[in-house]
N, C-alpha and C positions, 0 to 999 in steps of 0.2 A: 504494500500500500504506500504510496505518497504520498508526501508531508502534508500536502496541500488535502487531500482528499482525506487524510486522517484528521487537519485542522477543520473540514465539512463535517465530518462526522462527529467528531467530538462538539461541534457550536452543537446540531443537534438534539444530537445526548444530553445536553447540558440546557439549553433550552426545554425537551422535555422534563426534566428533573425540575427546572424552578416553577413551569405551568402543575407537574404533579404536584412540588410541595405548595406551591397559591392554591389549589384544589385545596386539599389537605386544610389547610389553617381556614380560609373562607368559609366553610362545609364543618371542622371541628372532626378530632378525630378522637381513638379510642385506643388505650393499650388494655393486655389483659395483667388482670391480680391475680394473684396465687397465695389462697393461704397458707400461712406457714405448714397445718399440719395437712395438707393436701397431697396426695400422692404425687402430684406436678413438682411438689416441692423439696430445694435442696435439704431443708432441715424434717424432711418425711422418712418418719419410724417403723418401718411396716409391723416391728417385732413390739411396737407400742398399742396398746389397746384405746377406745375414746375414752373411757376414765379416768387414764393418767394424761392424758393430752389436755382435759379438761382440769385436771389439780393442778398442772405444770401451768396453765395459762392462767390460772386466778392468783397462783403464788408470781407470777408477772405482774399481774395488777396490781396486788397487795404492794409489791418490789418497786414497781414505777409510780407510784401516787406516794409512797413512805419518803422519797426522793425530793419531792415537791414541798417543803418543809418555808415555815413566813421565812425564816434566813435565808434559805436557800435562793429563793425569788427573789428577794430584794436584794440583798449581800453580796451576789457572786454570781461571776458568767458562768448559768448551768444549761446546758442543751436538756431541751424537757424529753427526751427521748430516753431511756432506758436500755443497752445494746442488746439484751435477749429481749426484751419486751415486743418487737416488730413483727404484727402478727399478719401482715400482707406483706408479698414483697413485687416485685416489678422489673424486668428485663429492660436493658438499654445499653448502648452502644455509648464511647467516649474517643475521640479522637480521627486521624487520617490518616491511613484507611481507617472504618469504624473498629472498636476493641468491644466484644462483647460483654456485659457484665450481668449479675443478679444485685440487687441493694432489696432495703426495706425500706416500704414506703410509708410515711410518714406524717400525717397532717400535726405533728407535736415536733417535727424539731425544722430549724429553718434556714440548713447547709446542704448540697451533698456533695460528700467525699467520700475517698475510695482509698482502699491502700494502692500505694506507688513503688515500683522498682527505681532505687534501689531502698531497699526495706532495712531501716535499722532494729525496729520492734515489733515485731508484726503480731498477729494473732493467725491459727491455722487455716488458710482461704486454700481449700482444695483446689479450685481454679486458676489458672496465670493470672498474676498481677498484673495492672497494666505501668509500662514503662513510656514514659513519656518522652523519650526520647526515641522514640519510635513515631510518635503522632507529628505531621508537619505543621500543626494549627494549634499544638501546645502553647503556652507563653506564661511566663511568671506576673505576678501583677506587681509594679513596683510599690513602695513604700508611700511614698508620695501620693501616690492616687488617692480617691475618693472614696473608693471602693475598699482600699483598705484602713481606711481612718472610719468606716461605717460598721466595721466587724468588729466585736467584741473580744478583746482576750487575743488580740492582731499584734506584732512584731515585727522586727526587722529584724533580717541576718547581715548576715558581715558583706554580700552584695545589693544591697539594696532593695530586698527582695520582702515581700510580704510574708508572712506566715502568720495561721492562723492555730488555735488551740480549743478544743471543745472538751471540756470537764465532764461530764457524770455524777451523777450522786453516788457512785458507790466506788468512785476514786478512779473508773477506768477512764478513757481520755484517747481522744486522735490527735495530732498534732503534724504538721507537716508545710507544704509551699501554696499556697493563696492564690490560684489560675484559672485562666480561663483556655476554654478549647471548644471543639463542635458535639454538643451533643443528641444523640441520635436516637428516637425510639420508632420502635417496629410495630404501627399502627393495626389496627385491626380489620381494616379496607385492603391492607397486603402493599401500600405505602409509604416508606421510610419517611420518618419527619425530619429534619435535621435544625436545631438551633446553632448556630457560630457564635463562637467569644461567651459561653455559658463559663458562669463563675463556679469553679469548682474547689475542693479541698483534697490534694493530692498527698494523702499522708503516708507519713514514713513510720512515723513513731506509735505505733498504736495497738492499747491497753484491752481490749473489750471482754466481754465474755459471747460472744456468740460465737462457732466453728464453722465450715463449709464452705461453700459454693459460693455465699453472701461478701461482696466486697465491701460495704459500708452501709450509710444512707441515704437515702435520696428524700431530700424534706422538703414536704409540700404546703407548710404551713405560713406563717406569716416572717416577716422581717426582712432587711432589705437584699440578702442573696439567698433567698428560698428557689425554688425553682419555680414556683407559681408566681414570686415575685417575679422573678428576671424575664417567664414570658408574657408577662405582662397584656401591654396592647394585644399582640399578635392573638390570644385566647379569649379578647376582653372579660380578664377578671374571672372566667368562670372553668369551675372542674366540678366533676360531680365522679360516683362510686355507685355502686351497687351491689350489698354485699350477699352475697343466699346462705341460706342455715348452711354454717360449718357440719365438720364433721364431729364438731362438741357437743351440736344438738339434733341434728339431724343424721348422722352415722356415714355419710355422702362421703368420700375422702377425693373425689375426682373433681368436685364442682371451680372451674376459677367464675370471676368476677371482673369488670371491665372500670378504669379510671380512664375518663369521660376528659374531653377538654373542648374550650369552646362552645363554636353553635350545639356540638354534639352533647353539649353537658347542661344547653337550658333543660328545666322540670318542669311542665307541660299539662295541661289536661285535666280533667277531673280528678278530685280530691287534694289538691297539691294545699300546700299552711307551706306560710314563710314565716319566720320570724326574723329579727333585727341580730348582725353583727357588730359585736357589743368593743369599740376602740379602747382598748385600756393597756397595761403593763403585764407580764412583757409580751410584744407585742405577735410574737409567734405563735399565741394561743387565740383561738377563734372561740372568745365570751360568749353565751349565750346566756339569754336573763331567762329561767325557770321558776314559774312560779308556782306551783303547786304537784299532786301527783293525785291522779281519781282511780281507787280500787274498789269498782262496781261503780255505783253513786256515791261513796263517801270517799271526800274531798281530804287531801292532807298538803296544809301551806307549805310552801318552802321558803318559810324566813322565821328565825328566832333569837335571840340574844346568843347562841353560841354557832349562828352560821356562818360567822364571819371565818376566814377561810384564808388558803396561801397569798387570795387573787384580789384579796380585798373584802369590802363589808358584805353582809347579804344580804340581796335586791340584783338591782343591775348587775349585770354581766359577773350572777353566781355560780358559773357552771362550763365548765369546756366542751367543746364537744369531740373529741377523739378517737383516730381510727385504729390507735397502736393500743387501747387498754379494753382488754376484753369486757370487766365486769364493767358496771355501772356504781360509783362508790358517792357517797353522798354523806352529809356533817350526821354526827353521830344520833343527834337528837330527832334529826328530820327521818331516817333510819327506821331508827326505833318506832315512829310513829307506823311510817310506811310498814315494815314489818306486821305489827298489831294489827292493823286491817288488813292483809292478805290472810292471816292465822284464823281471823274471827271467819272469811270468806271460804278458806280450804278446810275440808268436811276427811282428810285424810289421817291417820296417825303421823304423831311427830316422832321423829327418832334424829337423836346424834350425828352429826358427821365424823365419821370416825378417821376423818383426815383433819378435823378442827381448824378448818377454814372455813366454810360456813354455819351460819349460826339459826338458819331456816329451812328443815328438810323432811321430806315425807316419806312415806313406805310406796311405792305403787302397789295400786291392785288390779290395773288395767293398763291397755298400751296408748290410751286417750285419757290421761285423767282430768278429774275438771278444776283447771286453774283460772283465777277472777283474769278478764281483759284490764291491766293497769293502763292509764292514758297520760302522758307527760304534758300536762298543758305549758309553751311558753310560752313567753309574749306574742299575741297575735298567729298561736299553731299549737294546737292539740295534736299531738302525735300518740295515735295506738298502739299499743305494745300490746302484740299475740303472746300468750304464752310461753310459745318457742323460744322469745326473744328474753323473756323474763325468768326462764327456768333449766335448768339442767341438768341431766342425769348424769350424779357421780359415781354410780355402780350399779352392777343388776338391782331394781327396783330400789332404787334412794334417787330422788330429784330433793334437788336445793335451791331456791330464790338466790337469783345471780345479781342479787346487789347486796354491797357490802358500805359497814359506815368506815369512815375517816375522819379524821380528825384534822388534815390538810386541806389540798384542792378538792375540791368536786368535777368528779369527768362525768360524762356520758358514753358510756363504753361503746363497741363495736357489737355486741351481743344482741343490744339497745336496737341497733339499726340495720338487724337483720332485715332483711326482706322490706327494707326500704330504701328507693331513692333519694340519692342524699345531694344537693346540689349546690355548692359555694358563687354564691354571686360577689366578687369584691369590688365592683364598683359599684353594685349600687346596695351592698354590707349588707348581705341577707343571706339565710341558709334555707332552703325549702326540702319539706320532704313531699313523698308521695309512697302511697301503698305499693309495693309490685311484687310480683315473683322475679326474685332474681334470678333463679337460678336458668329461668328464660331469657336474660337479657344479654 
């Protein structure tokens, strides 16, 4: 072929690539979720039964909400991410040519970073690392920039070079170089999407506790290098999820789930409640103001003299909403309430969790028992909680109320928001759901 004729071809090529990816972004595209204990998945046990999948994910909740302490928030740059707590993860490409990876996906922490060759401290990534000096669109971000005076817990090294540091509550820690490169995900329409110059966290040094196939994070939540922040316009502001009964409550271990972006991420149609995106501290937590919980017809408030919380008083934006904490954890007294009225409602025997992590559990006597419909009213959206979403079976015949109190933040777990549409609008600060079957979507 000559030059000239492979300079035709490649305009092209290239040409079709930027009308695919303008398709893409105009239209909103979709990648697939994989839950952690999904047979899709690198952290999938086949030799693990749902019982202990289901203990292992409440003692994450427990683990990632005890993290979240008034100090902790206010006091110290702590990424709200938890490194085993990532209970979705999400496939994507980083670099030129693309380098493939697996991360956890994240609406609580607001980086994503990957471990890097050359690896001073690593944790065990079954997978190649990616080495950046391999990618032609790598680049350090200088010291001087914007970008790096916007990052918390940011440095210089001896070349003038940014780096960045993310803590944990439980001491483990990424650390590494402050860059940007093209990032790449593998749509659901069979479409690469490709972002340039995405801010990323190339770390060398890092403490976690998670093993496998997982390279890092990928944080979809608020602050100014999230990855929802950085694509900004191109998505206007919106991503949406849809998560179907795991195989914690529904026994399914194949099911994935799709994170939505753009036009493909509005929430649509009959039965949809938005409520308001609550601006407060710190800012990679998406607030939402909750104000009560109805089990049957009787109503229980959510505000008291001890709900003030990691996030601030309680009222306004007293509640996160979270895709990494499976339970649903609420101030100790609001709890209590809540409990009371499910007990007085469920007509079944109580018995012990003999793992003493839940402190509400019954015997079954049927494979449909009758648990009350709880409903989350927030501001301006009643959202129904089936069952499914509110119970779970810790062993042959024991189900337990999968909310739990605390004495910190208050989340809204992923449990919470099975089998609903879940949809972040950030420009116009609103979260809507909608009833579906996901496991259809």
């Amino acid at each position: 072929m000559s030059l000239h004729n492979f300079q035709i071809l490649f305009f092209f090529c290239l040409l079709s690539f930027v009308v695919s990816l303008s398709h893409a972004l105009n239209n909103g595209f979709s990648v697939e979720l994989i839950h952690r204990d999904s047979e899709k998945s690198p952290f999938f046990q086949p030799n693990q039964n749902k019982y202990q999948n289901i203990i292992n994910a409440a003692r994450r909740s427990i683990n990632r909400v005890n993290h979240f302490s008034k100090n902790a928030v206010k006091d110290t740059p702590q990424s709200t991410i938890l490194p085993d707590g990532g209970e979705y993860l999400m496939t994507y490409s980083v670099g030129t040519p693309p380098f493939k990876l697996v991360g956890i996906a994240d609406t609580g922490s607001d980086i994503a970073w990957l471990q890097c060759e050359p690896c001073e401290t690593c944790f065990n990534q079954t997978t190649p690392k990616f080495n950046p000096a391999k990618s032609s669109t790598y680049k350090n971000i200088p010291c001087s920039s914007d970008v790096c005076q916007s990052v918390r817990d940011s440095k210089c090294d001896g070349k003038n070079n940014c780096e960045y540091t993310i803590t944990y509550g439980d001491r483990s820690h990424s650390e590494g170089d402050l860059s940007v490169d093209t990032l790449t995900l593998e749509s659901t329409t069979g479409v690469s999407v490709s972002f340039p110059k995405t801010v990323i966290g190339c770390g060398t040094d890092n403490t976690v506790s998670f093993n496998g196939r997982s390279s890092g994070i990928v944080g979809l939540g608020g602050g100014p290098v999230s990855f929802i922040t950085q694509l900004g316009s191109s998505i206007g502001g919106k991503f949406s999820y849809c998560l179907p009964p795991s195989s914690l409550t529904s026994g399914s271990s194949s099911v994935t789930s799709k994170l939505n972006f753009g036009d493909a991420a509005i929430v649509s149609g009959t039965g949809v409640v938005s409520t308001p995106i609550i601006t407060k501290n710190p800012e990679v937590f998406y607030f939402l103001t909750l104000e009560s919980f109805s089990v049957g017809s009787k109503r229980v408030k959510f505000a008291s003299s001890s709900s003030t919380n990691a996030v601030g008083e309680g009222g306004e934006g007293n509640i996160i909403i979270d895709s990494g904490t499976t339970l649903t954890l609420l101030p100790s007294d609001i709890y209590s309430d809540v409990e009371s009225e499910v007990a007085k409602v469920v007509k079944l025997e109580r018995v012990d969790d003999p793992n003493n992590l839940f402190s509400l559990c019954y015997t079954l006597t049927s494979e449909e028992p009758e648990f009350p419909i709880i409903t989350a009213h927030f501001e301006g959206a009643d959202v129904v909680l089936q069952p499914i979403s509110t119970f779970v079976q810790i062993s042959d015949g024991i189900a337990c109320f999968a909310f739990q109190s605390t004495q910190d933040i208050s989340i809204f777990g992923n449990l919470a928001q099975q089998n609903l549409l879940v949809g972040y609008d950030l420009e116009a600060k609103k979260v809507s759901f909608k009833p579906t079957d996901c496991s259809k979507e």
